[in-house]
Residue frames as qw, qx, qy, qz and C-alpha x, y, z in Angstrom:
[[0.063, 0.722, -0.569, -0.388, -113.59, -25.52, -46.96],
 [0.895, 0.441, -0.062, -0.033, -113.45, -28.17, -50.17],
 [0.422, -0.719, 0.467, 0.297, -110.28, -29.17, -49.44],
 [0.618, 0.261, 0.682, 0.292, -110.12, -31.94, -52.44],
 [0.505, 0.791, 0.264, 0.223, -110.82, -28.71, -54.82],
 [0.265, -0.925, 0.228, 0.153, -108.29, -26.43, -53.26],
 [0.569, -0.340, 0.678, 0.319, -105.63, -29.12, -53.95],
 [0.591, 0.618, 0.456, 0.247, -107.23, -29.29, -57.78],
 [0.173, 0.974, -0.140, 0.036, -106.74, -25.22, -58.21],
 [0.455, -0.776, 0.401, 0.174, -103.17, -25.87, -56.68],
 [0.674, 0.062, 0.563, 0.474, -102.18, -28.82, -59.20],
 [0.567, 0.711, 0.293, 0.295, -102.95, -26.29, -62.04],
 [0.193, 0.936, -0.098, 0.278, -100.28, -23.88, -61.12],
 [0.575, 0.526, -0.431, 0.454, -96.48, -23.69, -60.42],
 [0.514, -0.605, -0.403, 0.456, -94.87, -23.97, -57.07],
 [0.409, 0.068, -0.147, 0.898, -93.87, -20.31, -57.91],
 [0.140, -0.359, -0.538, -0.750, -96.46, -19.24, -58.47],
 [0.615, -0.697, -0.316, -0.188, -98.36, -20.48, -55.42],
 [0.588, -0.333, -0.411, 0.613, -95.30, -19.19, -53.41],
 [0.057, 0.290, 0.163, 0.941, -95.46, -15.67, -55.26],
 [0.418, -0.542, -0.290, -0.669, -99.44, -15.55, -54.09],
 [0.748, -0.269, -0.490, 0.357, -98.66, -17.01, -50.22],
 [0.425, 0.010, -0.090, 0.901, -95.93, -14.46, -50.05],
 [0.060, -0.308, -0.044, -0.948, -98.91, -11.97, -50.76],
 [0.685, -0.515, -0.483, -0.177, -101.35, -13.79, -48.04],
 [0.740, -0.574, -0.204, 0.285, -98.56, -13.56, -44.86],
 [0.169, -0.971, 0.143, 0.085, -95.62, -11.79, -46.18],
 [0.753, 0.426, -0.500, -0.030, -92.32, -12.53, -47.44],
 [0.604, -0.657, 0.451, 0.021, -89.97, -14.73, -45.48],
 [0.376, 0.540, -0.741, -0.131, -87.07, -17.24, -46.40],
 [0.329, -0.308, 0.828, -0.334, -88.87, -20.17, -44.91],
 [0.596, 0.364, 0.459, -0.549, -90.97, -22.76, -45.56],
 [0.900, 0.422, 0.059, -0.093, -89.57, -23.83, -48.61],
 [0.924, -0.017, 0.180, 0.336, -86.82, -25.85, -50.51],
 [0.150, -0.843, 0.438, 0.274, -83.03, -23.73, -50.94],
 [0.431, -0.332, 0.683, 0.488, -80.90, -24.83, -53.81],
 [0.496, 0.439, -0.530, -0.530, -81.10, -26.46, -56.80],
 [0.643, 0.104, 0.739, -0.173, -83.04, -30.32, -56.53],
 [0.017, -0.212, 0.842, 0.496, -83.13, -32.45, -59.76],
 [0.567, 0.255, 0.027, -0.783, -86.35, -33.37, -61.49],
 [0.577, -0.210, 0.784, 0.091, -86.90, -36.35, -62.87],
 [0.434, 0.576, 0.637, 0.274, -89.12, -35.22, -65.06],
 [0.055, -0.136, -0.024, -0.989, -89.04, -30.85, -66.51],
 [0.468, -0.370, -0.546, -0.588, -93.05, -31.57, -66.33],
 [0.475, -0.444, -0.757, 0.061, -93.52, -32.74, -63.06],
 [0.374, -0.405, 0.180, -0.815, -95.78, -30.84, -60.20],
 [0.553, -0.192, -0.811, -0.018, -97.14, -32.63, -57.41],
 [0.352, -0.411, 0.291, -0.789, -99.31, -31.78, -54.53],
 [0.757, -0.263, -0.598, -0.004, -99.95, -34.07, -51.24],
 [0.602, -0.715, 0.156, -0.320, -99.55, -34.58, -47.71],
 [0.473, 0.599, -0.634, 0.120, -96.25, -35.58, -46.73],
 [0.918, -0.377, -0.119, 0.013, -95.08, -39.26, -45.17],
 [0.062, 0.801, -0.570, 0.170, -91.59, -38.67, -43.87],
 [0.966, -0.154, -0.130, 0.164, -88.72, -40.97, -43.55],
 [0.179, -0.728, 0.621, 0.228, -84.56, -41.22, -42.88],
 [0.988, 0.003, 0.086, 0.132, -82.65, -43.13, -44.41],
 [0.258, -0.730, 0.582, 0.248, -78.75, -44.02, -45.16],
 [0.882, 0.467, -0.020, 0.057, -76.86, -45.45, -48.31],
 [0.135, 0.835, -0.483, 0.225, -73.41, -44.60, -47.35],
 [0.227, 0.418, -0.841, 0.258, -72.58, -47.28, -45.50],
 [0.456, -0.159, -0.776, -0.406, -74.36, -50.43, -43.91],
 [0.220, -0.583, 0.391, -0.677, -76.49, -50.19, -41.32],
 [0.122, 0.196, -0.911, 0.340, -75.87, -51.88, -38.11],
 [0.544, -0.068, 0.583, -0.599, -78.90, -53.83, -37.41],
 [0.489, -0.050, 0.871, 0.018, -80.42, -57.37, -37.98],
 [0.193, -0.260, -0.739, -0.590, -82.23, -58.79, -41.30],
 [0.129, -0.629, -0.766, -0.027, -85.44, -58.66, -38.86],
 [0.063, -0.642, -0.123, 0.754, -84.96, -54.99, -37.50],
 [0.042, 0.254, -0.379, -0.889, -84.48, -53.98, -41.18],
 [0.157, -0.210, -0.907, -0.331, -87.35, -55.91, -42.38],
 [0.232, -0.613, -0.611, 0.444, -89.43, -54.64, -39.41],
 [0.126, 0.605, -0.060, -0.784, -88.80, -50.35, -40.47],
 [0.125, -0.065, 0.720, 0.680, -89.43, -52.01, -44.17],
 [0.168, -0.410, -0.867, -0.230, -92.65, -53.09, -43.61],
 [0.007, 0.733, 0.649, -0.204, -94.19, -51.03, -41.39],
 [0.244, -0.369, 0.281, 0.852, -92.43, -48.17, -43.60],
 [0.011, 0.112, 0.795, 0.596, -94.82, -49.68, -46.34],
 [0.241, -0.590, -0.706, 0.307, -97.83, -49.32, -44.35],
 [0.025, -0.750, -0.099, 0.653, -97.44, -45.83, -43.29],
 [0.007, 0.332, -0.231, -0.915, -97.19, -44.83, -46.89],
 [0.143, -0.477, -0.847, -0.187, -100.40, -47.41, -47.99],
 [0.220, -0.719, -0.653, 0.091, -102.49, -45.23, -45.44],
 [0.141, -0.373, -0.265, 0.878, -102.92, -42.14, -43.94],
 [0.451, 0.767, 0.174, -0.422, -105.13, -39.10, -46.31],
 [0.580, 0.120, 0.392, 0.704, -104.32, -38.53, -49.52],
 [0.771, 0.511, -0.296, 0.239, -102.44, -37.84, -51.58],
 [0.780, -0.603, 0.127, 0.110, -99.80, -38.65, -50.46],
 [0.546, 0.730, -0.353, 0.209, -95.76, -37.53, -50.89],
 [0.831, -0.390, -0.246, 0.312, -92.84, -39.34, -49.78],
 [0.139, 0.900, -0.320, 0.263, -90.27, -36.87, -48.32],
 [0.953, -0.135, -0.121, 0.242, -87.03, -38.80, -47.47],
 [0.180, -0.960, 0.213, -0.009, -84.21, -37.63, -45.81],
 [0.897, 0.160, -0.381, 0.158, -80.79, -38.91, -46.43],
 [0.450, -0.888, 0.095, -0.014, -79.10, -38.73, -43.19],
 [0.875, 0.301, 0.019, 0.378, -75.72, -40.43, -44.47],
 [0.585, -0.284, 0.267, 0.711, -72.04, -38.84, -44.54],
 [0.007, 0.195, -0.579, -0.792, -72.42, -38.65, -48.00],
 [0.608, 0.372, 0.589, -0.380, -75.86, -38.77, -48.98],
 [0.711, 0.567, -0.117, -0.399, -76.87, -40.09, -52.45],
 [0.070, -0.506, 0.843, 0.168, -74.10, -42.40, -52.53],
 [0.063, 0.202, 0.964, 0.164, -76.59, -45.23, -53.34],
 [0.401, 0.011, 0.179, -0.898, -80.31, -44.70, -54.06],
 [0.425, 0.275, 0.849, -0.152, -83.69, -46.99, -53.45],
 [0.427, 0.683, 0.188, -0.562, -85.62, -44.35, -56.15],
 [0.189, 0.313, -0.653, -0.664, -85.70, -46.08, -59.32],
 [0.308, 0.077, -0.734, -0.600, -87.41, -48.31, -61.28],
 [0.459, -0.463, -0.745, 0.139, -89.33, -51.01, -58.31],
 [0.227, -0.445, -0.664, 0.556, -89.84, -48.29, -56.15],
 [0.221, 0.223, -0.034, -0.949, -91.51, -45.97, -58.06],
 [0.511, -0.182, -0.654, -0.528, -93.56, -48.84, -59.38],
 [0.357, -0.261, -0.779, 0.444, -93.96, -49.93, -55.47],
 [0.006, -0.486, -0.327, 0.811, -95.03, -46.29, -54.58],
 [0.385, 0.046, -0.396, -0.833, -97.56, -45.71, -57.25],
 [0.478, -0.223, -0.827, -0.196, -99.14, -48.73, -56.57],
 [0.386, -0.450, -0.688, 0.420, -99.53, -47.81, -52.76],
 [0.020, 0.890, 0.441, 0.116, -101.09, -44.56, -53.85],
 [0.450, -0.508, 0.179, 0.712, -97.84, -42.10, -53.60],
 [0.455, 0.859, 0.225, -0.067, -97.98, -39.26, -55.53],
 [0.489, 0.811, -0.171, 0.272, -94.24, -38.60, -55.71],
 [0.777, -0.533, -0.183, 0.280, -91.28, -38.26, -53.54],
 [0.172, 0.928, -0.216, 0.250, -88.89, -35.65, -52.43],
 [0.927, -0.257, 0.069, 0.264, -85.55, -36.62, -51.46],
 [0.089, 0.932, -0.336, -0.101, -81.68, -34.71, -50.94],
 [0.661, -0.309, 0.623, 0.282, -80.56, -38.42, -51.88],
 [0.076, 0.361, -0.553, -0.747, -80.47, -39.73, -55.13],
 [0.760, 0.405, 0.084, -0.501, -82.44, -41.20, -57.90],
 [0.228, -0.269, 0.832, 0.427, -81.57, -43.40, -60.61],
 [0.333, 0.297, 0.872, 0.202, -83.41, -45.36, -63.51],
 [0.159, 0.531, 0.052, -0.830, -84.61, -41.86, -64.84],
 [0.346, 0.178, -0.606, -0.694, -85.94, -44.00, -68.41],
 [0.409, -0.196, -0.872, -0.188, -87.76, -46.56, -66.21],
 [0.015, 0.140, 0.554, -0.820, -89.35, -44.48, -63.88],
 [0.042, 0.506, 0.851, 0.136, -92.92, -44.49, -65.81],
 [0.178, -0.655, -0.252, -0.690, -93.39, -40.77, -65.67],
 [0.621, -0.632, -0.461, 0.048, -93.51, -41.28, -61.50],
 [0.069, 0.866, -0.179, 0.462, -91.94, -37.81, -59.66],
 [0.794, -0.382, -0.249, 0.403, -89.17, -37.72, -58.09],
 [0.003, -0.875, 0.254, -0.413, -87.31, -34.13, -56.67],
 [0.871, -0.350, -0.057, 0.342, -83.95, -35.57, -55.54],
 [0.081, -0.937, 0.242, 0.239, -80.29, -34.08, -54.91],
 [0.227, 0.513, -0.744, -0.362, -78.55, -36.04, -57.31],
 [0.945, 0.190, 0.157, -0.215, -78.48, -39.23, -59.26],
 [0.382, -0.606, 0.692, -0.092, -76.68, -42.31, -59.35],
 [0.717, 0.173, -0.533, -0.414, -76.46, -45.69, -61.15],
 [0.535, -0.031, -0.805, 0.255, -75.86, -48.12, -58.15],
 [0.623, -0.651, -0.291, -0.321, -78.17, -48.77, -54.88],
 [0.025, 0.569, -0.569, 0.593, -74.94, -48.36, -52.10],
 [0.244, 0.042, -0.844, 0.477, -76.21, -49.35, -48.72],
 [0.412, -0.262, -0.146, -0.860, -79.67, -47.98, -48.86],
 [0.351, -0.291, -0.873, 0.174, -81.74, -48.60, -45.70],
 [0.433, -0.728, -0.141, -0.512, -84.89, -46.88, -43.84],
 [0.361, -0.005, -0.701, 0.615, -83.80, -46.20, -40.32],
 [0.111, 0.241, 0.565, -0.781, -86.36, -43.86, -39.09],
 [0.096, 0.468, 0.611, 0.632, -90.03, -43.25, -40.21],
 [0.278, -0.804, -0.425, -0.309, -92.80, -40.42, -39.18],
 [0.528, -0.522, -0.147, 0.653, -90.21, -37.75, -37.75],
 [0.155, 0.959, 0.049, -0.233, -89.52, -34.43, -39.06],
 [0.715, 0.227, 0.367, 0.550, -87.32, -34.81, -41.94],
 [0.003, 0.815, -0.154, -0.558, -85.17, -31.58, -43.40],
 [0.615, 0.387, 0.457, 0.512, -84.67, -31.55, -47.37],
 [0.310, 0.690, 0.305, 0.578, -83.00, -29.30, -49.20],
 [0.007, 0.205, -0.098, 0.974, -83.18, -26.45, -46.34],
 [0.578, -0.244, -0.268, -0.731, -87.04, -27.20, -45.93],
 [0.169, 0.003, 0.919, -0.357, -87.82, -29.04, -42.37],
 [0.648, -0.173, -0.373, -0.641, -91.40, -31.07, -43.18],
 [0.356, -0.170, 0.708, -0.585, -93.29, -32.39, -40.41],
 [0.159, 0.327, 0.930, 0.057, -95.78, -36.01, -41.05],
 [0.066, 0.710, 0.699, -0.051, -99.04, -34.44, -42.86],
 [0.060, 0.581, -0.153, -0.797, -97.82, -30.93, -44.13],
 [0.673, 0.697, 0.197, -0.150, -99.34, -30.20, -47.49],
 [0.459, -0.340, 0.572, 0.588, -96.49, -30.22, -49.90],
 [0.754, 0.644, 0.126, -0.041, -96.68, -28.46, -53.55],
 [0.445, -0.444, 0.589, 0.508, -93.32, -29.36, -55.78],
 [0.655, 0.721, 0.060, -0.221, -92.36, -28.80, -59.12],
 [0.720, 0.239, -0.147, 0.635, -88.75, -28.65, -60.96],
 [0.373, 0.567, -0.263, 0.686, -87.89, -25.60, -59.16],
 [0.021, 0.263, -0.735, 0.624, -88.72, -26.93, -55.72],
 [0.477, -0.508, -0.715, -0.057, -91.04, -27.77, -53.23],
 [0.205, -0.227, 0.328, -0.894, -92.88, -25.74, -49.96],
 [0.033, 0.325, 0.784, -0.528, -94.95, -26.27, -46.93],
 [0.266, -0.529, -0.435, -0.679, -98.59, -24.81, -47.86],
 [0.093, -0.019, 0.609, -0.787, -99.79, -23.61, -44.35],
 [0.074, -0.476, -0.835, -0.266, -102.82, -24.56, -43.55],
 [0.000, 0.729, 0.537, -0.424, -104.51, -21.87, -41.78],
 [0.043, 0.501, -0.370, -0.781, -103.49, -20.06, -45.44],
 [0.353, 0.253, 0.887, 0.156, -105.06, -23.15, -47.28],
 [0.199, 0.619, 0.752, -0.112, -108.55, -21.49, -48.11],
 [0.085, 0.897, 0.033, -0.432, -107.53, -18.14, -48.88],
 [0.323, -0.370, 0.609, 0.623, -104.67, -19.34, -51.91],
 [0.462, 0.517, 0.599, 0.401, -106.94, -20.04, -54.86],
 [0.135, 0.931, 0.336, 0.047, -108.47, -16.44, -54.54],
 [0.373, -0.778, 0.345, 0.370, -104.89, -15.12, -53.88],
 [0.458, -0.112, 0.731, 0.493, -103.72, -16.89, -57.11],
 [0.278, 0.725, 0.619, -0.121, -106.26, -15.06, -58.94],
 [0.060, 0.985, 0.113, -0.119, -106.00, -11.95, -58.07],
 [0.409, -0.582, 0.512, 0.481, -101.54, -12.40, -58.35],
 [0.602, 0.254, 0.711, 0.258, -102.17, -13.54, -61.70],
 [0.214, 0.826, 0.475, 0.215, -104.19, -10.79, -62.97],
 [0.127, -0.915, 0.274, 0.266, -101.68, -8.21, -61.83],
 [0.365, -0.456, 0.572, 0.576, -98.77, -9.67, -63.69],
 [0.465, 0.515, 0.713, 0.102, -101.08, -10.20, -66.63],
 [0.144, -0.957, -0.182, 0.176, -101.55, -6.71, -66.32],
 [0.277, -0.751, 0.334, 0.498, -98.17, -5.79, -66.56],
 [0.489, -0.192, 0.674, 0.519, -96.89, -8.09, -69.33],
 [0.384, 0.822, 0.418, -0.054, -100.01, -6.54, -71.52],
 [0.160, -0.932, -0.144, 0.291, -98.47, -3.61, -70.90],
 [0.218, -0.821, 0.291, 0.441, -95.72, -4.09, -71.79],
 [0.350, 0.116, 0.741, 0.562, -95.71, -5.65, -75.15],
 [0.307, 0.830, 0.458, -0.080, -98.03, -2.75, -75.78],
 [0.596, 0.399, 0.096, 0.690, -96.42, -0.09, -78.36],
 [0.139, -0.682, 0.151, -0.702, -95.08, 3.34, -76.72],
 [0.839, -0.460, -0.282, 0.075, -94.47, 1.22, -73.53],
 [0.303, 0.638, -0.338, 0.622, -91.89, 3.29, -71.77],
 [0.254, -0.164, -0.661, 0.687, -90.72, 3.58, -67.72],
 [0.341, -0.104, 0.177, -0.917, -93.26, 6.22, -66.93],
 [0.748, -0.051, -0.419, -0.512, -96.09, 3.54, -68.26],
 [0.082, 0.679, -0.330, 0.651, -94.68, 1.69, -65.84],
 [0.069, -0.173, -0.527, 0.829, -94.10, 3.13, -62.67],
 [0.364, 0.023, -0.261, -0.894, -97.98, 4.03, -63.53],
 [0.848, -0.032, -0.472, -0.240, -99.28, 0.88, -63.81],
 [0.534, 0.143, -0.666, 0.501, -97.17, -0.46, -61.19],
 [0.028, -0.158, 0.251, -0.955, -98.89, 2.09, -58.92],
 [0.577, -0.076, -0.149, -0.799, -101.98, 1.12, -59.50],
 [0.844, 0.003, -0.517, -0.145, -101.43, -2.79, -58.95],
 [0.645, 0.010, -0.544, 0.537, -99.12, -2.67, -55.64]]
């Protein structure tokens, strides 16, 4: 299996799109991917990687020394420098109130590009949304001040949105969410995105064809399902 091309076919196509063709690989379920309504930073953005998970808290300061915090900073930095790539951060705020302050603006999207980070998903907030350099971010709100914002945990199973991700799940995200890509589905999605493609093609012919009517159809419809 080409994994490095699999992850190409995937960047060219919507997260619905590759949930729509998933759904027709295992079946439907309500799991496995992100519940609400997450903020874009950009309408354009899509990103596919292998998520680095963190926690963190902005709500209120946390109780440990300049060297503890300095200590999860650094070797926070590290773990997203390495591992495969791409790489996506997925950050959990674990806070009261989460988003009350956020680290996701201007330096840390120039920090995480630099350390090879394709993007970052996060039910805190964002900010600097004009100085952000085009760098994705899929957060649960935005904010104009950095609160109390500290990493407390890294490489743990982090829940966003509804969507638990575990260190090294594939991750594809767009504006209208994000999802787990299973791997032992991995190899079988391109050709599944094909063939889901070419049925709704199929339909939307159809129906912008003249004398299109219900019967035409429930006909067609028959023939594709």
């Amino acid at each position: 299996m080409d994994t490095a091309a699999i992850i190409a076919t995937l960047r060219r196509h919507d997260t619905p799109t590759v949930w729509n063709a998933l759904t027709k690989l295992r079946g439907p379920r309500i799991e496995g991917l992100t519940l609400g309504a997450p903020i874009a930073s950009d309408p354009a953005l899509r990103m596919v990687g292998y998520a680095v998970t963190a926690r963190m808290t902005s709500d209120h300061p946390a109780p440990l020394t300049q060297a503890e915090k300095d200590r999860i900073r650094f070797a926070y930095y590290r773990m997203v420098g390495g591992g495969p790539g791409p790489r996506i951060v997925v950050m959990e705020d674990v806070g009261t109130r989460a988003g009350l302050g956020s680290i996701w603006g201007e330096v840390h999207a120039a920090i995480h590009r630099g350390l090879g980070c394709e993007g970052v998903i996060t039910n805190g907030a964002m900010r600097d949304l004009d100085a952000l350099d085009g760098f994705p971010i899929l957060a649960g709100s935005i904010c104009l001040g950095n609160g109390f914002t500290q990493i407390r945990e890294i490489g743990q199973p982090v829940t966003v949105f509804g969507l638990t991700v575990h260190p090294g799940d594939l991750i594809h995200a767009d504006r209208h969410g994000a999802m787990v890509v299973p791997a032992e589905h991995l190899s079988a999605l391109p050709g599944a995105i094909d063939a889901l493609l070419a049925g709704e093609q199929a339909l939307i012919r159809a129906a912008r064809t003249p004398g299109f009517d219900a019967e035409a159809l429930i006909s067609l419809w028959q023939k594709t399902h």
